[in-house]
TIDREN-854351 format. One record per residue (C-alpha): x, y, z; residue in three letters; residue number from 1. Coordinates in nm, 2 decimals. Layout:
<sites>
     east    north       up    aa     i
        X        Y        Z   Ala   NUM
...
</sites>
This chain:
<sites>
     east    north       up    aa     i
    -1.70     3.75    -3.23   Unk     1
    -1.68     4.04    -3.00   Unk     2
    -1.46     4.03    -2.69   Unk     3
    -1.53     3.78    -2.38   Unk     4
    -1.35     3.76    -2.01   Unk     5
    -1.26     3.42    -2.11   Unk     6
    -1.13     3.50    -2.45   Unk     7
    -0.73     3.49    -2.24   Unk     8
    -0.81     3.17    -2.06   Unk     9
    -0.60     2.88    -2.14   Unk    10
    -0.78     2.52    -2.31   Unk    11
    -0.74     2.40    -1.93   Unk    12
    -1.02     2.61    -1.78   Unk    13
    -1.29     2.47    -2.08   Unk    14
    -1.47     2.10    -2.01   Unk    15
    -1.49     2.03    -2.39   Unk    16
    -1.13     1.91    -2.47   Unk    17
    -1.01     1.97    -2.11   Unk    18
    -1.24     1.73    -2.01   Unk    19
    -1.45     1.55    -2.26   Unk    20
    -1.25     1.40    -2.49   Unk    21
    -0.98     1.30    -2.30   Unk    22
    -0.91     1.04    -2.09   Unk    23
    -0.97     1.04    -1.69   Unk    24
    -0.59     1.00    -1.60   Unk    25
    -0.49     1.20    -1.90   Unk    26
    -0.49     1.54    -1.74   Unk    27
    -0.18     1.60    -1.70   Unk    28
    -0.25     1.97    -1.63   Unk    29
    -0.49     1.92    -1.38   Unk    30
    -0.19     1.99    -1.09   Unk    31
     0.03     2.25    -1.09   Unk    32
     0.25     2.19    -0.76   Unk    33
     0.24     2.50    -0.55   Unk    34
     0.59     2.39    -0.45   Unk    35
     0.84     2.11    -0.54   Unk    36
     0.89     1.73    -0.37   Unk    37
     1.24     1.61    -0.38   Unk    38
     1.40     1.29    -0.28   Unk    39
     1.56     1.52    -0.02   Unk    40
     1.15     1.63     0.12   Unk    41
     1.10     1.49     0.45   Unk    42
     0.72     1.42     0.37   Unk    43
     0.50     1.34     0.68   Unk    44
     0.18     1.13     0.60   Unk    45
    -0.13     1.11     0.78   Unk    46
    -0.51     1.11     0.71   Unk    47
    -0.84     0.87     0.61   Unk    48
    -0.73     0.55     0.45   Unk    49
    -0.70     0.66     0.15   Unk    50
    -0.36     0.86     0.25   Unk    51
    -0.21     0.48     0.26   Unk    52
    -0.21     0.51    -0.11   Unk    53
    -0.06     0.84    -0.10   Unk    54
     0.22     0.76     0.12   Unk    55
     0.29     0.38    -0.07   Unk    56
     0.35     0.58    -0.39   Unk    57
     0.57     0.80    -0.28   Unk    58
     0.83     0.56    -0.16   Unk    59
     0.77     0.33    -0.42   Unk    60
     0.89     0.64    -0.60   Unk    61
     1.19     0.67    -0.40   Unk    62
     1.07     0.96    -0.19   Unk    63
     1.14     1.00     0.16   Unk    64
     0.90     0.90     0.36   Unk    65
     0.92     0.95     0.75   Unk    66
     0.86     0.65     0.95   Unk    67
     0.97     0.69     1.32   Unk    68
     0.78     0.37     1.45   Unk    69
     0.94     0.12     1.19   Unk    70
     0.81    -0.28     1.24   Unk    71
     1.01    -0.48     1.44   Unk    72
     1.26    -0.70     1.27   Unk    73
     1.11    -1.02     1.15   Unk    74
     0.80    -0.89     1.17   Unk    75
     0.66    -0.99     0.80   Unk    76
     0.56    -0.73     0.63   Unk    77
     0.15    -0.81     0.56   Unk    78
     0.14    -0.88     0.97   Unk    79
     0.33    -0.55     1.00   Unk    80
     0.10    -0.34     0.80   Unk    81
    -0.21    -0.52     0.98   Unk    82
    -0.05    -0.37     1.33   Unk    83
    -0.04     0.00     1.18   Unk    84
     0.38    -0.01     1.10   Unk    85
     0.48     0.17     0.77   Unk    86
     0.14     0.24     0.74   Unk    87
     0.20     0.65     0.82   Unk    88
     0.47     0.87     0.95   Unk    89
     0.43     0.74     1.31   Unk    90
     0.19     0.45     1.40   Unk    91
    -0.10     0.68     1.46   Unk    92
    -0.34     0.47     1.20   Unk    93
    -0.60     0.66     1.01   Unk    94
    -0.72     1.01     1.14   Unk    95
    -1.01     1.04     0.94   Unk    96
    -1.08     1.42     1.06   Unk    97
    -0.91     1.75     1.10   Unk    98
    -1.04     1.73     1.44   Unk    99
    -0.85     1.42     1.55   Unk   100
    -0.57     1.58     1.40   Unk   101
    -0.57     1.87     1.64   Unk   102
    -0.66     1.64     1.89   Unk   103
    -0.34     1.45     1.88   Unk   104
    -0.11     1.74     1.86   Unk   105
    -0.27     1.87     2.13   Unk   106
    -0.20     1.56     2.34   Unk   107
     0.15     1.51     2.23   Unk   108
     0.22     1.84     2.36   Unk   109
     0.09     1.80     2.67   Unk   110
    -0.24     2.06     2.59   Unk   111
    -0.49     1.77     2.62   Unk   112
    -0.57     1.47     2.79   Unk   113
    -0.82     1.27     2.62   Unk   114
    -1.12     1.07     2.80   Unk   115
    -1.15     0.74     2.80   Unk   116
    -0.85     0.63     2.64   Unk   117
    -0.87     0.27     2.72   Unk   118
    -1.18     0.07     2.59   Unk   119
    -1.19    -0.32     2.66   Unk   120
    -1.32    -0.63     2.49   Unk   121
    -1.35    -1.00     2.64   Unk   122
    -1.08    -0.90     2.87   Unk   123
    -0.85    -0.76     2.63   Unk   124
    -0.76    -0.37     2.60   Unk   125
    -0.72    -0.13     2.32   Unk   126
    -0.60     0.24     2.26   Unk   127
    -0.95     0.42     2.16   Unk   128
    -0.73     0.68     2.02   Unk   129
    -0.56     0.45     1.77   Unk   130
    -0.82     0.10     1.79   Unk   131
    -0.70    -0.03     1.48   Unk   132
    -0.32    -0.03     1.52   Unk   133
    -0.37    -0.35     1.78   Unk   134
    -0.64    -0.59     1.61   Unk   135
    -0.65    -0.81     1.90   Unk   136
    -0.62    -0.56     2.18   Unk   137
    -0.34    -0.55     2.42   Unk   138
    -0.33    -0.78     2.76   Unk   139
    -0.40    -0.49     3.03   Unk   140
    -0.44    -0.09     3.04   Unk   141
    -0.11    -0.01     3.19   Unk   142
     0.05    -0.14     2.84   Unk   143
    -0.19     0.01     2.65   Unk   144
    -0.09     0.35     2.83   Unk   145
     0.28     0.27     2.78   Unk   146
     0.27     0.21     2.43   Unk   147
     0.09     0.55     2.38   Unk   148
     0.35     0.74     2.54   Unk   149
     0.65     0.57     2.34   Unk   150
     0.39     0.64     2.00   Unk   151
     0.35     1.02     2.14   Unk   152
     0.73     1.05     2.16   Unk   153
     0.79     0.91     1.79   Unk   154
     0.53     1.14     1.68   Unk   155
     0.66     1.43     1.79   Unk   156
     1.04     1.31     1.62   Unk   157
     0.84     1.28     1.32   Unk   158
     0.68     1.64     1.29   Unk   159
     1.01     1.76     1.39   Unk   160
     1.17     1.58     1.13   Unk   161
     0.94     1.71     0.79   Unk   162
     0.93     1.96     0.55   Unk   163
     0.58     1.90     0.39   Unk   164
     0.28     1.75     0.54   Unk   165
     0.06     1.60     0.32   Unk   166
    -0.27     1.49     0.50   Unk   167
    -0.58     1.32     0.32   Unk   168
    -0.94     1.48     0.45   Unk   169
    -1.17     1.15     0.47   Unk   170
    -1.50     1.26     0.69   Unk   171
    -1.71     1.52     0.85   Unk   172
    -1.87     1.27     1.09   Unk   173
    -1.72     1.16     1.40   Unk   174
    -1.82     1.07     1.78   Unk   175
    -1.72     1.26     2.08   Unk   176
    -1.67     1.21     2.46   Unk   177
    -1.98     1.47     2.57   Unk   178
    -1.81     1.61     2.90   Unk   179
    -1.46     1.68     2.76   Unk   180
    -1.50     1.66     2.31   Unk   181
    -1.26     1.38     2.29   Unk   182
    -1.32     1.24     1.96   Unk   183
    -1.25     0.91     1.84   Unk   184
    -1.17     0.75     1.53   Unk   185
    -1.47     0.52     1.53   Unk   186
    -1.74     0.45     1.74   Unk   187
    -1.76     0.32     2.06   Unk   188
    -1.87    -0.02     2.04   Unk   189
    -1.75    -0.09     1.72   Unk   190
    -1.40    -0.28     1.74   Unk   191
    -1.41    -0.21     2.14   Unk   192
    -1.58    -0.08     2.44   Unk   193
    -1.98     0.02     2.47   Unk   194
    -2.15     0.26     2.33   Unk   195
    -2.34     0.46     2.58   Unk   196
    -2.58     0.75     2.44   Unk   197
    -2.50     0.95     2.77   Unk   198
    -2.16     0.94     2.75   Unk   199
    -2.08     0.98     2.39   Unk   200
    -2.24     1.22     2.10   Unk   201
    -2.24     1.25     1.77   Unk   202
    -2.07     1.52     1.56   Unk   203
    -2.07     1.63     1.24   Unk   204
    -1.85     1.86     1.16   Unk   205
    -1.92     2.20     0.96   Unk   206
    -1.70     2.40     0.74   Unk   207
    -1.63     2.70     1.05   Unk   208
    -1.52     2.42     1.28   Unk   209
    -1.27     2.24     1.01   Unk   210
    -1.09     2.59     0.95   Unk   211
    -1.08     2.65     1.33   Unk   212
    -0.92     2.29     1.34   Unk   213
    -0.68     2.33     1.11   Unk   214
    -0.59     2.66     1.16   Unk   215
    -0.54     2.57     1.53   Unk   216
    -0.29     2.26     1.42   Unk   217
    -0.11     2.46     1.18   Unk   218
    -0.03     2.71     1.48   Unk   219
     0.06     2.47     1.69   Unk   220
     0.29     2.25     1.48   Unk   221
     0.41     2.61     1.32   Unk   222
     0.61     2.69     1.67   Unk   223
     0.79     2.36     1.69   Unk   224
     0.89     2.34     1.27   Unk   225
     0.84     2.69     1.14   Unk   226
     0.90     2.61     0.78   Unk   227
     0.66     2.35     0.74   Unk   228
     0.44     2.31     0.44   Unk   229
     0.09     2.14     0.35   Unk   230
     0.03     1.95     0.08   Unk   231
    -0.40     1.86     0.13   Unk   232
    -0.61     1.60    -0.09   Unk   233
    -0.95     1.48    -0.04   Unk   234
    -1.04     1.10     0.00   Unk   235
    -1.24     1.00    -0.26   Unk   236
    -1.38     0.69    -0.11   Unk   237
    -1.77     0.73     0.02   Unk   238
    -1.90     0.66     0.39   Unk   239
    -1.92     0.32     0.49   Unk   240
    -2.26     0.43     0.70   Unk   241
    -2.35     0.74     0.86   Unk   242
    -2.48     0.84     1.17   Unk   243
    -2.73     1.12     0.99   Unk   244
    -3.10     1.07     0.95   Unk   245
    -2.97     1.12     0.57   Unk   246
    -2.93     0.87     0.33   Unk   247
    -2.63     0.74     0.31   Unk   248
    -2.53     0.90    -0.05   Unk   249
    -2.67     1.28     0.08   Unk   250
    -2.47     1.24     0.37   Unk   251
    -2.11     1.12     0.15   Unk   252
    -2.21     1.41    -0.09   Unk   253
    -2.19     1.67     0.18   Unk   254
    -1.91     1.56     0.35   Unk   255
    -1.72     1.57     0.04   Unk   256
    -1.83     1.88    -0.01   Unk   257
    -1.75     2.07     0.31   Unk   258
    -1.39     1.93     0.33   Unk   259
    -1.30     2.00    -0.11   Unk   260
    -1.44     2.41     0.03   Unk   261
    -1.23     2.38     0.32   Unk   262
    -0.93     2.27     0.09   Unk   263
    -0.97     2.58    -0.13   Unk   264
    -0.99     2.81     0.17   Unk   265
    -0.69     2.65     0.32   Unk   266
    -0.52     2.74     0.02   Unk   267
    -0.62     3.01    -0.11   Unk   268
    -0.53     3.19     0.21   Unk   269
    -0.14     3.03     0.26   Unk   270
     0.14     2.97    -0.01   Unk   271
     0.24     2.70     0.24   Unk   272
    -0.08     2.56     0.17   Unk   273
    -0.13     2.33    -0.20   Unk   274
    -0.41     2.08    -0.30   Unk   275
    -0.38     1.78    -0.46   Unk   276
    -0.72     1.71    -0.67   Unk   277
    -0.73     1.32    -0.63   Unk   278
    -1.07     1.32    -0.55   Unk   279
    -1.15     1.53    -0.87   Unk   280
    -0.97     1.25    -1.07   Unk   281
    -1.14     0.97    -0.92   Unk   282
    -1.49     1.10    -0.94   Unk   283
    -1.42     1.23    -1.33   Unk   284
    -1.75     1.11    -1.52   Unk   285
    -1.43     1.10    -1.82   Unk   286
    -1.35     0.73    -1.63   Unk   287
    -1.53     0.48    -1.94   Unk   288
    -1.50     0.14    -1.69   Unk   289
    -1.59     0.39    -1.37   Unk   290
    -1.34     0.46    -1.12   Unk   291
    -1.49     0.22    -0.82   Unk   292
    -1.46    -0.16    -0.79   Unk   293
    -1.86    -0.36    -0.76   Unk   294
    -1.91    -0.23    -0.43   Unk   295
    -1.89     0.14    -0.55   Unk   296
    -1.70     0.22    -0.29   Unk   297
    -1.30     0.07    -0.35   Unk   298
    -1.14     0.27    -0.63   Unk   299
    -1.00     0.03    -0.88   Unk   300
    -0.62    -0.01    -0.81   Unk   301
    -0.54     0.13    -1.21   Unk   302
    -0.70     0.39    -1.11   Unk   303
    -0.51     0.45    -0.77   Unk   304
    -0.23     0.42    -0.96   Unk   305
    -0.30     0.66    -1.22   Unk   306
    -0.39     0.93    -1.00   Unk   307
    -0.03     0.84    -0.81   Unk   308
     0.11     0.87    -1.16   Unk   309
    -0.02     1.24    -1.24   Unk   310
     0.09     1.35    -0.89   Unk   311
     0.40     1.21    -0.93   Unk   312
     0.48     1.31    -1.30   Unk   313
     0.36     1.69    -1.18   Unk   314
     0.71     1.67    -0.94   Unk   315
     0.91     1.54    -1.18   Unk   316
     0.96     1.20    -1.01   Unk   317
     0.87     0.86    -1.20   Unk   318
     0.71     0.61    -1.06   Unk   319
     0.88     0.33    -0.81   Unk   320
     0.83    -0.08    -0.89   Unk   321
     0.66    -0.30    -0.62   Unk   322
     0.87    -0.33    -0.27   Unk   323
     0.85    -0.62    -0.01   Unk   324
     0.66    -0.31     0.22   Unk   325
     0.43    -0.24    -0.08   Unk   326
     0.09    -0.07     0.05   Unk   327
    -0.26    -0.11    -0.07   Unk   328
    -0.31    -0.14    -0.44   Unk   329
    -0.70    -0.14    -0.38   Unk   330
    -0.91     0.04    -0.11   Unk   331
    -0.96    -0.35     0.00   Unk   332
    -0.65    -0.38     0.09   Unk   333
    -0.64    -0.03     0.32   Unk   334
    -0.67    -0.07     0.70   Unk   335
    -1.02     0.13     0.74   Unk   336
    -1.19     0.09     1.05   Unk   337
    -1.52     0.22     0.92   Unk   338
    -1.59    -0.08     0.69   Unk   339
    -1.68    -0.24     1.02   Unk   340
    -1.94    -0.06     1.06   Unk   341
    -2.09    -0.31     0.75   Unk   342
    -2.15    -0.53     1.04   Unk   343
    -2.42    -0.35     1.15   Unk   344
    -2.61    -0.31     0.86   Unk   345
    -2.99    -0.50     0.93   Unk   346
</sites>
């Protein structure tokens, strides 16, 4: 057999026996950490609600974990999690894209002052920034405003306080304030205040504007903790609905796609930068059972758990028992604001 560029490469880079032949959680050489996580790593967590698995491992493993907006004490832990506390690294609840991100760093710095930041429902108020860390809305907008303040002022403790970032990418597809870009987590109308077509747009994102998004946060965060890394995965878990004249599969598919490119660029261009492939694990056609619970859209907790497993065992670290905090074991049992969106389904 003559001579072949891939004659050098290593059984990794071929699908039959890296890949077929093997089971789905049984790549242990699928992740090669770009740089090491210690029980000494301040890791911040944030992202789509898929990063709640993330972060749960990890301290179950006995990493730590920032938290600057702990619950209050008594507060049990299931009512806790409900109300967005040891959920992430500050009680920001899910940012499901790199523009929210950006958004919120802007703010806390004093760059940005988002529109409409109170939305009400039967005389109750919520933070349309953050709707789901208060279920049942606060009682009036001053105390929505306070809260927010104290939450900016733990979140900027917190991305003082880290060494790594890692931050799940969960969606393309957002809505925006049309006079000043403010984008929220969901929808108006949703979990609170009206949906008005001339007030509010639809947006979904493309690959330039991700970059430009993260490129901007990185800056940012960059001048206030220069040594900061990024560790990025991709949430496996599809749309709940979109807001595309695409079905609802086309529209998941190139979601997925724009944010796994924007991963690679990320890192290809930084050593600061690494990727996580937990979406690569979880969508494996090597899963036998399949890797999503009947609605095709939870992933099975083994699975969760697996995928936890590999990231964990690439650092070295073994994995942590249950803890009386213990986080989602299925995407059921995530907080995700978009599965409200089911509601609305004719």
């Amino acid at each position: 057999m003559g001579r072949s560029p891939y004659s050098g490469q290593p059984p990794r880079a071929f699908w039959r026996g890296a890949v077929a032949g093997r089971g789905a959680l049984e790549l242990q050489d699928i992740y090669q950490p770009r740089f090491a996580l210690t029980p000494e790593t301040a890791i911040f967590t944030a992202g789509s609600c898929f990063a709640q698995h993330v972060g749960a491992a990890m301290k179950r493993a006995g990493l730590r974990v920032i938290d600057t907006e702990p619950r209050l004490r008594g507060l049990p832990p299931e009512t806790a999690k409900r109300f967005g506390y040891g959920v992430y690294a500050a009680r920001f609840g899910n940012i499901y894209t790199v523009r929210q991100f950006r958004q919120l760093i802007e703010e806390m710095l004093g760059l940005f002052t988002p529109a409409w930041p109170v939305w009400e429902k039967d005389g109750c108020y919520w933070d349309a920034l953050r709707p789901g860390v208060e279920p049942d809305g606060l009682a009036s907008p001053d105390q929505v405003q306070e809260m927010r303040s104290a939450h900016l002022a733990a979140l900027a403790v917190a991305l003082d306080q880290a060494d790594v970032i890692v931050f799940t990418l969960g969606l393309t597809e957002a809505w925006e304030d049309r006079a000043t870009g403010t984008v929220y987590p969901t929808a108006p109308g949703t979990i609170a205040g009206d949906y008005d077509p001339d007030r509010f747009v639809f947006r979904n994102y493309g690959l330039a504007e991700i970059l430009e998004d993260f490129t901007a946060v990185e800056t940012l965060l960059a001048e206030i903790n220069p040594d900061l890394k990024w560790l990025l995965t991709v949430s496996p878990v599809p749309l709940a609905a979109t807001a595309t004249a695409d079905h609802v599969l086309s529209a998941t598919a190139r979601s997925k796609a724009v944010l796994r490119v924007a991963c690679d660029m990320l890192r290809d261009r930084s050593e600061r930068i690494d990727y996580f492939p937990s979406y690569e694990l979880v969508m494996s056609p090597a899963h036998t059972g399949g890797a999503f619970a009947p609605d095709l859209r939870s992933v099975r907790p083994e699975v969760v758990e697996g995928v936890m497993g590999l990231f964990l065992a690439a650092h070295g670290i073994a994995p942590g028992g249950e803890t009386e905090t213990d986080a989602p074991r299925s995407e059921d049992d995530a907080i995700c604001e978009d599965v409200l969106l089911d509601a609305f389904q004719p």
